[in-house]
GUMARLO-463057 format. One line per field, with one value per residue (C-alpha): residue number from 1; residue in one letter; chain; x, y, z. Coordinates in steps of 0.2 Angstrom, whole numbers, plus 5000, padded with zeros to 4 digits. Example, Ala and Ser with C-alpha at 12.3 -4.5 7.8 and 13.67 -1.06 7.14 Angstrom:
num [1 | 2]
residuo [A | S]
cadena [A | A]
px [5062 | 5068]
py [4978 | 4995]
pz [5039 | 5036]
//
This chain:
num [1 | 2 | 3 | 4 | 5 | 6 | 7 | 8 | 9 | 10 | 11 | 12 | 13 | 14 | 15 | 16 | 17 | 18 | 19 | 20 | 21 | 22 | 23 | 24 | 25 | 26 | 27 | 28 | 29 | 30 | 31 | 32 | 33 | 34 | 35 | 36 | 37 | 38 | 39 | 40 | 41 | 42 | 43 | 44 | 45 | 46 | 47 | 48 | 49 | 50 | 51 | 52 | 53 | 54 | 55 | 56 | 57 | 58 | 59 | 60 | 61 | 62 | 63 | 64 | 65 | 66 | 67 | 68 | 69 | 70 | 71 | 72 | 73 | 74 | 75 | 76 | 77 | 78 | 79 | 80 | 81 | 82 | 83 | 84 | 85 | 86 | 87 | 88 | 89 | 90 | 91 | 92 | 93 | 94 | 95 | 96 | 97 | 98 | 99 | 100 | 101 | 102 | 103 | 104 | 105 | 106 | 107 | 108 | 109 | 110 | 111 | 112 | 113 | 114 | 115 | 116 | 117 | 118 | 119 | 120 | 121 | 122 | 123 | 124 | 125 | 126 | 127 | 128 | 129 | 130 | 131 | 132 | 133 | 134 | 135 | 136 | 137 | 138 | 139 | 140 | 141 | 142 | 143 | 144 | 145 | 146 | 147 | 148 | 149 | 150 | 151 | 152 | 153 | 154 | 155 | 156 | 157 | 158 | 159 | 160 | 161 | 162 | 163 | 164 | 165 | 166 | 167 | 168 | 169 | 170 | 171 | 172 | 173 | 174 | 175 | 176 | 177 | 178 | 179 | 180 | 181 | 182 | 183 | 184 | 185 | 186 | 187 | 188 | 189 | 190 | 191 | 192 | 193 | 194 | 195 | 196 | 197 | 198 | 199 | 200 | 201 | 202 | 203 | 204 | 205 | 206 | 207 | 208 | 209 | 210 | 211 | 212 | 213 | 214 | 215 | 216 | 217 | 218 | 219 | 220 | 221 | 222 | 223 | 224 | 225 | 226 | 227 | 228 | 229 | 230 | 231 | 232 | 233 | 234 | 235 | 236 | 237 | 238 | 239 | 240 | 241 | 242 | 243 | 244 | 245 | 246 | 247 | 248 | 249 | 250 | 251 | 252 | 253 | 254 | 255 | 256 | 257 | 258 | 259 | 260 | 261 | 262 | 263 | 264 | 265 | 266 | 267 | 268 | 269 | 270 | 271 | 272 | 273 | 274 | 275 | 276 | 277 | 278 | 279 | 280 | 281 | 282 | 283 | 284 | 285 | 286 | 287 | 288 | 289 | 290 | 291 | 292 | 293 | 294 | 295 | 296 | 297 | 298 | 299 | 300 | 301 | 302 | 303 | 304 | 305 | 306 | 307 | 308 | 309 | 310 | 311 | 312 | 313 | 314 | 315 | 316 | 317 | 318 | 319 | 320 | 321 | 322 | 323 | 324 | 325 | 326 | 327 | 328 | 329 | 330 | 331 | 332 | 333 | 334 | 335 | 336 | 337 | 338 | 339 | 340 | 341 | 342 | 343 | 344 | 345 | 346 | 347 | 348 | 349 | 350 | 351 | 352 | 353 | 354 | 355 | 356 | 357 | 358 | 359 | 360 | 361 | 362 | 363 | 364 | 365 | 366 | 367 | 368 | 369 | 370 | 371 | 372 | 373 | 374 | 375 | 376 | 377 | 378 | 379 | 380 | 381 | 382 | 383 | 384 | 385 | 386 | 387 | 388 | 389 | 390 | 391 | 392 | 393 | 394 | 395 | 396 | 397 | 398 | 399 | 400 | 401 | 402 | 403 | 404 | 405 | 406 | 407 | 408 | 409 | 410 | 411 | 412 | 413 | 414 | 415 | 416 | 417 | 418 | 419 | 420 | 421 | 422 | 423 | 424 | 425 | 426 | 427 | 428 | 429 | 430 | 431 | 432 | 433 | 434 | 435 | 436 | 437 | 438 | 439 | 440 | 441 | 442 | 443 | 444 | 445 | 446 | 447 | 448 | 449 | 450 | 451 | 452 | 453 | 454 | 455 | 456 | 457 | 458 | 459 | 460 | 461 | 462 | 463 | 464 | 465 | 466 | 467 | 468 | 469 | 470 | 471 | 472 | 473 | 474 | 475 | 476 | 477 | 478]
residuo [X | X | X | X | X | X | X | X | X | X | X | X | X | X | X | X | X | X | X | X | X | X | X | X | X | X | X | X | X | X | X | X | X | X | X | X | X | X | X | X | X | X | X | X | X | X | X | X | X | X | X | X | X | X | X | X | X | X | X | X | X | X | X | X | X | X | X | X | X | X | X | X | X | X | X | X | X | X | X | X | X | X | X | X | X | X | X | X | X | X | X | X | X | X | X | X | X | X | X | X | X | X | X | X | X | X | X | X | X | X | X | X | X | X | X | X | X | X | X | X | X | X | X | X | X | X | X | X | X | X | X | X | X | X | X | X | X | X | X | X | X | X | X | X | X | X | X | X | X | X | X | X | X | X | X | X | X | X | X | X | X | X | X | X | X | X | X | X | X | X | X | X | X | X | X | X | X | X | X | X | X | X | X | X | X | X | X | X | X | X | X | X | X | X | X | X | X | X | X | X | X | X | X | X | X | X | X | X | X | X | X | X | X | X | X | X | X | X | X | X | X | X | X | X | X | X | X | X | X | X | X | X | X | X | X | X | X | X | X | X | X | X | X | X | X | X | X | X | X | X | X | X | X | X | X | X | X | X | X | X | X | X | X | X | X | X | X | X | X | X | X | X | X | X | X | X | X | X | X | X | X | X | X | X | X | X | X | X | X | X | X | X | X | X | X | X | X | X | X | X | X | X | X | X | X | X | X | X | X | X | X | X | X | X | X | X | X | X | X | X | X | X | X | X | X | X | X | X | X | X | X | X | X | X | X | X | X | X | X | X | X | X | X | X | X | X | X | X | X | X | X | X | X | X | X | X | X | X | X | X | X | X | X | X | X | X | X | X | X | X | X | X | X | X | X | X | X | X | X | X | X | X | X | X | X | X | X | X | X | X | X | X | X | X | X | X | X | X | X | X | X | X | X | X | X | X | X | X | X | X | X | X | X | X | X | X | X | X | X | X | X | X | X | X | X | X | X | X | X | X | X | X | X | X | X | X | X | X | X | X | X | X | X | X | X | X | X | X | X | X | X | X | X | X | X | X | X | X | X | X | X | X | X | X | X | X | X | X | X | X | X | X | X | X | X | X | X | X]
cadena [A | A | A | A | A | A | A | A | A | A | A | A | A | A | A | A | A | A | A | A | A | A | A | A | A | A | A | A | A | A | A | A | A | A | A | A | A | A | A | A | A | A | A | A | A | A | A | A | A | A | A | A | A | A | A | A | A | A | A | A | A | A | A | A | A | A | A | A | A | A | A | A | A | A | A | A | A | A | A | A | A | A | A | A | A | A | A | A | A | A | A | A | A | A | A | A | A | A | A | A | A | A | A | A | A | A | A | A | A | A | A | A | A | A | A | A | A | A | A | A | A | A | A | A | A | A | A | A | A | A | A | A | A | A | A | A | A | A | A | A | A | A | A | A | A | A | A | A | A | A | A | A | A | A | A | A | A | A | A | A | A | A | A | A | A | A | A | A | A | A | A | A | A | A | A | A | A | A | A | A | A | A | A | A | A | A | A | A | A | A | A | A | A | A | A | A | A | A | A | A | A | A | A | A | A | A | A | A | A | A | A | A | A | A | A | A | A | A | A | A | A | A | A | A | A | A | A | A | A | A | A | A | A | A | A | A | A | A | A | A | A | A | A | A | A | A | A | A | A | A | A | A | A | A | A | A | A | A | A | A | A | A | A | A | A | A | A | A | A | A | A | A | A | A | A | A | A | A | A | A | A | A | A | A | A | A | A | A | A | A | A | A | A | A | A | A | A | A | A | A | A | A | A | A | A | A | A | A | A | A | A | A | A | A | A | A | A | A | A | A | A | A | A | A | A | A | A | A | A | A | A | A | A | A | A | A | A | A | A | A | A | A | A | A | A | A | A | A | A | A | A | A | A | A | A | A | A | A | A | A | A | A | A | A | A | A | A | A | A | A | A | A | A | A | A | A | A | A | A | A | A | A | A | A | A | A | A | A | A | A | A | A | A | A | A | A | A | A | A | A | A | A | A | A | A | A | A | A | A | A | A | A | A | A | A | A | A | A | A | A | A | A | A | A | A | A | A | A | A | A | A | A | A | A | A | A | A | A | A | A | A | A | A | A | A | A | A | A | A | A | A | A | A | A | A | A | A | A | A | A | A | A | A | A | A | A | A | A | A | A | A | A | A | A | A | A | A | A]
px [5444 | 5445 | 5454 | 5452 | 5470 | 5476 | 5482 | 5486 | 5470 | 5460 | 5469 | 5467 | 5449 | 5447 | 5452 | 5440 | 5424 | 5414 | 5413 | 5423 | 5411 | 5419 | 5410 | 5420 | 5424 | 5425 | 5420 | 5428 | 5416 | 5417 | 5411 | 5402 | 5392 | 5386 | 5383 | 5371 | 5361 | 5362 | 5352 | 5339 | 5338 | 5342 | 5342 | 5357 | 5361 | 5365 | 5380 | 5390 | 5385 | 5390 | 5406 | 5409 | 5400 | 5413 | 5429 | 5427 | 5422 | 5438 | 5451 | 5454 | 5459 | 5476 | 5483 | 5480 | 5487 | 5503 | 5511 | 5510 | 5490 | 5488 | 5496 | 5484 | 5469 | 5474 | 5470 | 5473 | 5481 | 5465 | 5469 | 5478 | 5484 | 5469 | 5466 | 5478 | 5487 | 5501 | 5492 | 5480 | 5468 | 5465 | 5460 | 5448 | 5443 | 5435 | 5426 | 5418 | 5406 | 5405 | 5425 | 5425 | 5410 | 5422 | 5439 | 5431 | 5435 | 5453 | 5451 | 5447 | 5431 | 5413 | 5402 | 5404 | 5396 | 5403 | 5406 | 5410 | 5423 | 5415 | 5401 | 5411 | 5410 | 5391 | 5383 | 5394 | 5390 | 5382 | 5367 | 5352 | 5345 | 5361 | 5364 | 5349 | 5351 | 5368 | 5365 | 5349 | 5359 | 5374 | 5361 | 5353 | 5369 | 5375 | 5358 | 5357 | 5377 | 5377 | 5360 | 5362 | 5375 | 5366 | 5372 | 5390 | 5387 | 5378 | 5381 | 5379 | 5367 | 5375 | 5361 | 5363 | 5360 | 5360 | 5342 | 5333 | 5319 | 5330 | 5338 | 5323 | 5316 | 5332 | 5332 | 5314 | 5320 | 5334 | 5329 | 5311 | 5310 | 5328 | 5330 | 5346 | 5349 | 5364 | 5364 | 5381 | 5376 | 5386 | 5386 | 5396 | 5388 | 5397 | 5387 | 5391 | 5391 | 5377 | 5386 | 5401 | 5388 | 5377 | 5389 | 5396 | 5386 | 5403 | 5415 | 5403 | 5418 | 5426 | 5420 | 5409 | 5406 | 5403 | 5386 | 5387 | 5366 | 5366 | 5374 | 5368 | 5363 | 5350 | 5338 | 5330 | 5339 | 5327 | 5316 | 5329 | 5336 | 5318 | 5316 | 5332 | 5325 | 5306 | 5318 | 5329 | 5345 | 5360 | 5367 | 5384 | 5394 | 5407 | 5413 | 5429 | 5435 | 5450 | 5449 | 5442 | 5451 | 5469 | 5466 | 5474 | 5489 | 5493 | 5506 | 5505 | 5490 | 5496 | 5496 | 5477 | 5473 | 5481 | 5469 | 5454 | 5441 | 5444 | 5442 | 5424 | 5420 | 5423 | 5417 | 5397 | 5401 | 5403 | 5389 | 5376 | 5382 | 5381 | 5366 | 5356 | 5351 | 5360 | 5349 | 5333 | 5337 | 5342 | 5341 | 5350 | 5366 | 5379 | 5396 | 5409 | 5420 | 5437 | 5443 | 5448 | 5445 | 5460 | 5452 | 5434 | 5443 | 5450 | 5434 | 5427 | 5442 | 5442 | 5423 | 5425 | 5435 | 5426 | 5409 | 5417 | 5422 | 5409 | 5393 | 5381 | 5384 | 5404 | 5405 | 5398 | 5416 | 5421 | 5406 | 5416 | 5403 | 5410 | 5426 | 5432 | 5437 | 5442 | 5452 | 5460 | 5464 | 5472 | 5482 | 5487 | 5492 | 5502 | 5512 | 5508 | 5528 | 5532 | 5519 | 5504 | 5502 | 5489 | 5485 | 5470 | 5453 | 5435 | 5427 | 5441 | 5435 | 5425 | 5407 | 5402 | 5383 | 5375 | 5369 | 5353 | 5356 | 5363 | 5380 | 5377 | 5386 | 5378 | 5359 | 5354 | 5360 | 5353 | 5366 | 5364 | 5375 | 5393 | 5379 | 5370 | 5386 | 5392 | 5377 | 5374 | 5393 | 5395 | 5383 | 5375 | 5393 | 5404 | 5421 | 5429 | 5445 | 5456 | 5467 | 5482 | 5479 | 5488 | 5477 | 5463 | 5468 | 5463 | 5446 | 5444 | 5457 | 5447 | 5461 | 5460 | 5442 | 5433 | 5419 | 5428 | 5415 | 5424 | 5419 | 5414 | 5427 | 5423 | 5434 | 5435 | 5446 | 5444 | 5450 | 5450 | 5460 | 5475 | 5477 | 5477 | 5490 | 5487 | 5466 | 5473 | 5483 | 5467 | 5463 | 5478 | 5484 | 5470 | 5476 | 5494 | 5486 | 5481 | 5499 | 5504 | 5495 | 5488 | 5471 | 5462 | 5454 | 5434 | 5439 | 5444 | 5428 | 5419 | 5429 | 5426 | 5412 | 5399 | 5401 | 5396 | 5384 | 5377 | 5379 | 5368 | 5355 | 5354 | 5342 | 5335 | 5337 | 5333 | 5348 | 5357 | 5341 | 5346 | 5367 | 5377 | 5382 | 5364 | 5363 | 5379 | 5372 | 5354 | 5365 | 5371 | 5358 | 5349]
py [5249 | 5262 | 5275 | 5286 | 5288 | 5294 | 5313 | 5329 | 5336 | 5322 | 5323 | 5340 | 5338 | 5324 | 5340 | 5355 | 5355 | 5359 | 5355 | 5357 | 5366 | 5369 | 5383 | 5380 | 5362 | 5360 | 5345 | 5342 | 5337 | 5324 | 5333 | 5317 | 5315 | 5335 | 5332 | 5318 | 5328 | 5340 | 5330 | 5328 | 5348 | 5353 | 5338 | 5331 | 5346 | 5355 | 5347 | 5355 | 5369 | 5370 | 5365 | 5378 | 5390 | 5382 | 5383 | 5402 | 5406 | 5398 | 5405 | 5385 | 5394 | 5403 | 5384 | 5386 | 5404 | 5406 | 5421 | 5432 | 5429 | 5430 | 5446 | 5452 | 5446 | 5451 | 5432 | 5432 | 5417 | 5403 | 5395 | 5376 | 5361 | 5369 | 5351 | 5339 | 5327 | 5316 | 5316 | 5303 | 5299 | 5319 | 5322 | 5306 | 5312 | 5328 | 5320 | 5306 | 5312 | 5297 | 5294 | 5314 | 5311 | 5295 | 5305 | 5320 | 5315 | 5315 | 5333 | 5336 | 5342 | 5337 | 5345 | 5353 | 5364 | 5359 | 5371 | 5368 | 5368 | 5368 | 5378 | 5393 | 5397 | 5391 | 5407 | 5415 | 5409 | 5423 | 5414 | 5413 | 5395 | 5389 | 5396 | 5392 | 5373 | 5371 | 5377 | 5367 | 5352 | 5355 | 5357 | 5342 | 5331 | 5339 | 5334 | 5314 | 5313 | 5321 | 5310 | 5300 | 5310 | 5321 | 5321 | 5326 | 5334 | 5347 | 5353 | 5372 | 5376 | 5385 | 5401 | 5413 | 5429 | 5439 | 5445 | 5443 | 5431 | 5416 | 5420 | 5416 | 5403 | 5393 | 5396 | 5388 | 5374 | 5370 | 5374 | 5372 | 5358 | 5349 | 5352 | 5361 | 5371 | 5384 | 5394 | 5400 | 5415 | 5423 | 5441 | 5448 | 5450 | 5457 | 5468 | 5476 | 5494 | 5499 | 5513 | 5501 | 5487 | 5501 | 5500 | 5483 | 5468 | 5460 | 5470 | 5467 | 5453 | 5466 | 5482 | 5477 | 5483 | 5473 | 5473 | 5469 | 5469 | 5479 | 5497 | 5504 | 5488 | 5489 | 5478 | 5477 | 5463 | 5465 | 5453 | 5440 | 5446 | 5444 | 5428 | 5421 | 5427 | 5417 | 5401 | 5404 | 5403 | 5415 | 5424 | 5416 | 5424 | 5415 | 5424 | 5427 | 5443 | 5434 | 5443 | 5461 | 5476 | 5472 | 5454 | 5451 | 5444 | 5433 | 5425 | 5422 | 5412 | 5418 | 5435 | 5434 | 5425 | 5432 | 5440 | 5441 | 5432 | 5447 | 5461 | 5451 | 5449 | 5469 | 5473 | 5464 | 5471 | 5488 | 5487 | 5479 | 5494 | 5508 | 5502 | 5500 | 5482 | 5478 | 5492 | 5484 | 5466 | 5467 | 5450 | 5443 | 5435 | 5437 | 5427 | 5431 | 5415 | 5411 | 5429 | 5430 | 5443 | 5456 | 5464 | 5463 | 5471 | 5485 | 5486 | 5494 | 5504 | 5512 | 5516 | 5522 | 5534 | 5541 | 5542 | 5552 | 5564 | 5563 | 5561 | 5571 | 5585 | 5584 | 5582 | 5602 | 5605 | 5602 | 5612 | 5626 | 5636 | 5637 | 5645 | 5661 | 5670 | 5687 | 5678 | 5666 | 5680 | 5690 | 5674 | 5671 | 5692 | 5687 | 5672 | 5668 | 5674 | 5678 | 5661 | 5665 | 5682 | 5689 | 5676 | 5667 | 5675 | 5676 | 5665 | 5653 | 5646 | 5632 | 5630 | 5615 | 5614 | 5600 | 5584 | 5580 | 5565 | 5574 | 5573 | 5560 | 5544 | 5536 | 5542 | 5523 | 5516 | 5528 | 5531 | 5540 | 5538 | 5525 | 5511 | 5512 | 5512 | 5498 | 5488 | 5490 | 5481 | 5467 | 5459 | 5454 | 5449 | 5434 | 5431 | 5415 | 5412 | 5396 | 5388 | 5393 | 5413 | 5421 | 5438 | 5428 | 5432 | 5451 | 5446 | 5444 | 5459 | 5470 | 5482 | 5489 | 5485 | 5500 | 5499 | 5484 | 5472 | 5456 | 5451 | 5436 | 5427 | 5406 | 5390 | 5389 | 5375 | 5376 | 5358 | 5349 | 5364 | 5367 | 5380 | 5361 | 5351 | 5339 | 5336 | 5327 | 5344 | 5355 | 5356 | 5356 | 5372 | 5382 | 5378 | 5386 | 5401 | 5397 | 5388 | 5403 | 5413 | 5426 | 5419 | 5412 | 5396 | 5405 | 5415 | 5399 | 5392 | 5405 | 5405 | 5386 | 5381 | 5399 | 5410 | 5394 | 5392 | 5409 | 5412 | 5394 | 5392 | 5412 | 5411 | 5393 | 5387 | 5369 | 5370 | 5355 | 5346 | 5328 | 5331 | 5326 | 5340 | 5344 | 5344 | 5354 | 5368 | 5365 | 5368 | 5383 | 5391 | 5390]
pz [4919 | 4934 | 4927 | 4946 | 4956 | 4972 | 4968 | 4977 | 4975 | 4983 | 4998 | 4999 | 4996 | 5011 | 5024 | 5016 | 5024 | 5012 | 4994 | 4978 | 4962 | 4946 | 4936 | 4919 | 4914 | 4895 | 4883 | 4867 | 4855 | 4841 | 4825 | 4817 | 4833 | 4832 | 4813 | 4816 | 4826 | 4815 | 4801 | 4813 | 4816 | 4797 | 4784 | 4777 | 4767 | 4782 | 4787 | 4773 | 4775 | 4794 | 4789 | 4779 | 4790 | 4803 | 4794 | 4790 | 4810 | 4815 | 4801 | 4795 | 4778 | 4787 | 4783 | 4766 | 4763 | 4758 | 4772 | 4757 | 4755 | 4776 | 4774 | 4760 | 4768 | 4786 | 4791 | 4809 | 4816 | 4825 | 4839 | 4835 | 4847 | 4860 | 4871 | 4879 | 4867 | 4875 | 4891 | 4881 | 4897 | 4900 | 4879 | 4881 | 4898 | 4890 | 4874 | 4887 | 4899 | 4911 | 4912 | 4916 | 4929 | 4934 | 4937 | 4945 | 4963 | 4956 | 4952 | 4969 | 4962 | 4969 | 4955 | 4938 | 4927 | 4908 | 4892 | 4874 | 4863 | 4846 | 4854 | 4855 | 4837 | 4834 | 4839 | 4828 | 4812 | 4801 | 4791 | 4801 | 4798 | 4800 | 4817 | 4825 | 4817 | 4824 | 4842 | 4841 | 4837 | 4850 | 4863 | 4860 | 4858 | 4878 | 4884 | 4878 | 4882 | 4899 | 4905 | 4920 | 4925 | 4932 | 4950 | 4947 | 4930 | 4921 | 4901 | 4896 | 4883 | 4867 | 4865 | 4849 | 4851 | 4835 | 4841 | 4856 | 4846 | 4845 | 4860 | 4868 | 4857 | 4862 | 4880 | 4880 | 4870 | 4881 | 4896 | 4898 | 4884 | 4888 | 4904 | 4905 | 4919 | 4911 | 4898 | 4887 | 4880 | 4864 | 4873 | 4859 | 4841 | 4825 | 4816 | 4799 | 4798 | 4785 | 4779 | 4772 | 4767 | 4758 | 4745 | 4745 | 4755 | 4756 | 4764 | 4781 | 4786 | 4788 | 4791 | 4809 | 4823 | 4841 | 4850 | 4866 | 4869 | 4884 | 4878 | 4860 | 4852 | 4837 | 4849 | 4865 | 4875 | 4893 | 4886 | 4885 | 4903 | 4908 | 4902 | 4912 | 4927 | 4921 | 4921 | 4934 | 4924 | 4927 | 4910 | 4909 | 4896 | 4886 | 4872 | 4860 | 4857 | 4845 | 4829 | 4834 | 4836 | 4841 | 4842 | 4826 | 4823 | 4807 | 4814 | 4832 | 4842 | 4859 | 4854 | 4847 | 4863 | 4878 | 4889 | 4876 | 4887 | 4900 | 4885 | 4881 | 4898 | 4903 | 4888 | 4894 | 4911 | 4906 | 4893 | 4906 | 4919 | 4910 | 4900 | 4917 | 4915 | 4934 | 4938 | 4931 | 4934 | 4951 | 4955 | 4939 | 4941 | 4926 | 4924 | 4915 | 4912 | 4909 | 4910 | 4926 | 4944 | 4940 | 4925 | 4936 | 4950 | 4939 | 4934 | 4949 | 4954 | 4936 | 4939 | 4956 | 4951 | 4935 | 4942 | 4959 | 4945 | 4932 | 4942 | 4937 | 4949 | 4948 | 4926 | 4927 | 4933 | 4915 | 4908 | 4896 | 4900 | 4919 | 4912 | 4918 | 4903 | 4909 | 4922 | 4907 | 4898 | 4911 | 4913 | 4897 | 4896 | 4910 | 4907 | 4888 | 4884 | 4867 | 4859 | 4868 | 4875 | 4867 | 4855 | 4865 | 4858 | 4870 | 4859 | 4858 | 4871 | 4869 | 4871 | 4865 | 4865 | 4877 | 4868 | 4866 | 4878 | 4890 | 4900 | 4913 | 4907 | 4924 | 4922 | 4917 | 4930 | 4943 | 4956 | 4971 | 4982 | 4984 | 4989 | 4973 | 4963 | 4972 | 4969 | 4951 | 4950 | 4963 | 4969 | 4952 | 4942 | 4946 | 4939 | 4932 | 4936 | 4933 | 4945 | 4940 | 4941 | 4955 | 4952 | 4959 | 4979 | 4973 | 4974 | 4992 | 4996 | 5004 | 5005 | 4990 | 4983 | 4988 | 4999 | 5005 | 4994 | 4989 | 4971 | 4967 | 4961 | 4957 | 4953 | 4934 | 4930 | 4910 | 4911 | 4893 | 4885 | 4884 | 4898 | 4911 | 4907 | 4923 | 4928 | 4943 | 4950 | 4948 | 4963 | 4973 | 4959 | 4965 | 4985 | 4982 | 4986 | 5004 | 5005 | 5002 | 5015 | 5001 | 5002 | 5019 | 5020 | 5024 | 5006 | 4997 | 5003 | 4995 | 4979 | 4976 | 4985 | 4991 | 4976 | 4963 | 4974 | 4975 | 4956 | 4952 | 4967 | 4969 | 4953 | 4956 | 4974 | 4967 | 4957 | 4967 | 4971 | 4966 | 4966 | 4976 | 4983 | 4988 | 5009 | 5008 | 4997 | 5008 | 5025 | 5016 | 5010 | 5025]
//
């Protein structure tokens, strides 16, 4: 039966001109039908270990704990009740690709780029084979379901990245072999620190720290950026930060996930940054999903201001070497009172010797001027932001970004989690802010329809070839 319905958000789609892409639709996977393909990756044995694999990624074990065990352990809280449940037709709209290629006009939505659920916690999973079997296995389960849907719809492909081996091995596998056209990338990788493990192998669940490939990891991540750019696929980064650092509550969800796609997402931003890769991959696009703009705009005010005042011409301000000692020590003769005067000695002063690496927290990304600092954050980084976020209006406020550079903010929907609780209303949610005269209609254009366009055919300007959506993105472009 036809399952599409008048809503708000088709009507309001009838009067745009232009049309409607959703970066960050999600699927709910069916586990049996990821396990079967799993035995054709791994054999039958695989499964179970997946599932255990699976249960400890996602805490499953907190329901067994008594609160006295979740306290020993420090067993935060996973996530529960994450996709739509009364609203029956919205849970069975994400776990079937045709009815959600079906009800997006409903949406209000032309085209859609579509994420995992299970996925999430795949590239997680510490053991090797397992890992690389899993993703394998996710990867090609999207592609078979999502065939013949290809002119509304396309699936995101799960990519490990514990080193940059198999993260290349399986964006040739599903990109080049399968012929999907995004990737999902794991930017955040727990590590163990040796010096813990040294001693015991065990206590690496706990004591770990957080590679985010772009700034001090053990490996060299430019030959995966490289090979992104060889396929003409953006990075689009999807990670949980749930669990690390103050992420940890054992008794409340919302706690643990309240603002953690930002952390991971400024975390990667940061890392790529200050690690030079927008630098040396100038034409490489980046997403950071689900997070929102208002962390992303923070982002650049935060930096602005550090690098005007720790360049690496201004940071010799704060060079101990530059102090005046006889003129602190007159001063504290002066005013030092009964405490001080007196008390300060010449070589109290510190003179902490130079680092062999220097003091230019900048010098990889090799800024010159505002320009260059600039373009090593905005041109290359594109923000996810659901329809529901009033922060995403900051994007295109020009009054406070400096350089008065818009980011580029996209149309996000996360529908089929919780975070929706009406598919129909997406659209007409993410309108509200034109309604309310914070964003114009020319920066809502870009925020649903230019910047998605920019992030996806900016790498590969066949992207759309084929879509439905593809003279409008032609008319664009040209």
């Amino acid at each position: 039966m036809n399952q599409i319905s008048q809503s708000r958000s088709s009507e309001i789609r009838k009067n745009l001109t232009h049309p409607v892409i959703d970066t960050d639709g999600h699927m709910v996977e069916v586990f049996s039908v990821m396990f079967d393909y799993l035995k054709q990756v791994g054999g039958p044995d695989m499964t179970e270990q997946a599932w255990a694999s699976f249960r400890r990624q996602n805490s499953i074990g907190w329901y067994e704990m008594s609160p006295k065990q979740r306290r020993h352990h420090n067993q935060l809280r996973p996530a529960f009740w994450a996709a739509p449940a009364e609203n029956t037709l919205d849970r069975a709209t994400a776990m079937l690709p045709k009815l959600m290629h079906e009800r997006l006009p409903e949406m209000g939505i032309d085209y859609s780029v579509v994420y995992p659920t299970i996925g999430f916690l795949l590239p997680d999973i510490p053991d090797t084979d397992i890992r690389a079997a899993v993703c394998r296995a996710h990867n090609m389960m999207m592609a078979d379901m999502f065939r013949g849907l290809e002119d509304r719809l396309t699936p995101a492909a799960v990519i490990p990245c514990h080193t940059p081996e198999e993260a290349i091995a399986e964006l040739d596998f599903a990109i080049a072999d399968l012929g999907l056209k995004v990737p999902m990338f794991a930017n955040l990788v727990k590590r163990p620190v040796e010096a813990v493990t040294d001693h015991d192998a065990e206590l690496g669940r706990y004591a770990f720290w957080v590679d985010t490939l772009a700034l001090d990891s053990i490996y060299d991540y430019d030959p995966v950026w490289q090979r992104c750019m060889d396929l003409k696929v953006p990075v689009t980064a999807h990670a949980i930060s749930q669990g690390i650092g103050l992420r940890r509550s054992i008794s409340n969800y919302m706690y643990n996930q309240t603002g953690h796609f930002a952390e991971a997402g400024q975390a990667f931003a940061k890392a790529l940054f200050f690690g030079g890769v927008t630098r040396r991959f100038p034409d490489l696009n980046f997403a950071f999903l689900e997070g929102g703009v208002g962390w992303g705009a923070s982002l650049v005010c935060d930096l602005k201001e550090r690098w005007g005042k720790r360049n690496a011409g201004m940071v010799q301000q704060f060079n101990p070497e530059n102090i005046d000692s006889e003129l602190m020590l007159a001063l504290f003769d002066q005013y030092g009172g009964e405490v001080l005067k007196g008390k300060l000695q010449p070589d109290g002063l510190s003179r902490a010797p130079v680092e062999s690496q220097g003091v230019d927290d900048f010098a990889a990304a090799e800024i010159n001027s505002f320009d260059d600092f600039l373009d090593r954050l905005i041109p290359n980084f594109f923000y996810g932001c659901e329809a529901d976020d009033r922060m995403n209006a900051i994007a295109f406020d020009t009054r406070i970004l400096p350089g008065g550079r818009k980011l580029r903010a996209m149309f996000s929907s996360d529908f089929g989690h919780w975070d929706v609780t009406e598919m129909k209303d997406l659209l007409a949610e993410a309108y509200k802010l034109v309604e309310m005269e914070v964003l114009s209609e020319e920066d809502f254009s870009a925020f649903v329809f230019g910047n998605p366009v920019r992030l996806l055919a900016g790498m590969n300007p066949e992207f759309f070839v084929g879509t439905a959506i593809e003279s409008d993105v032609a008319e664009m472009l040209a």
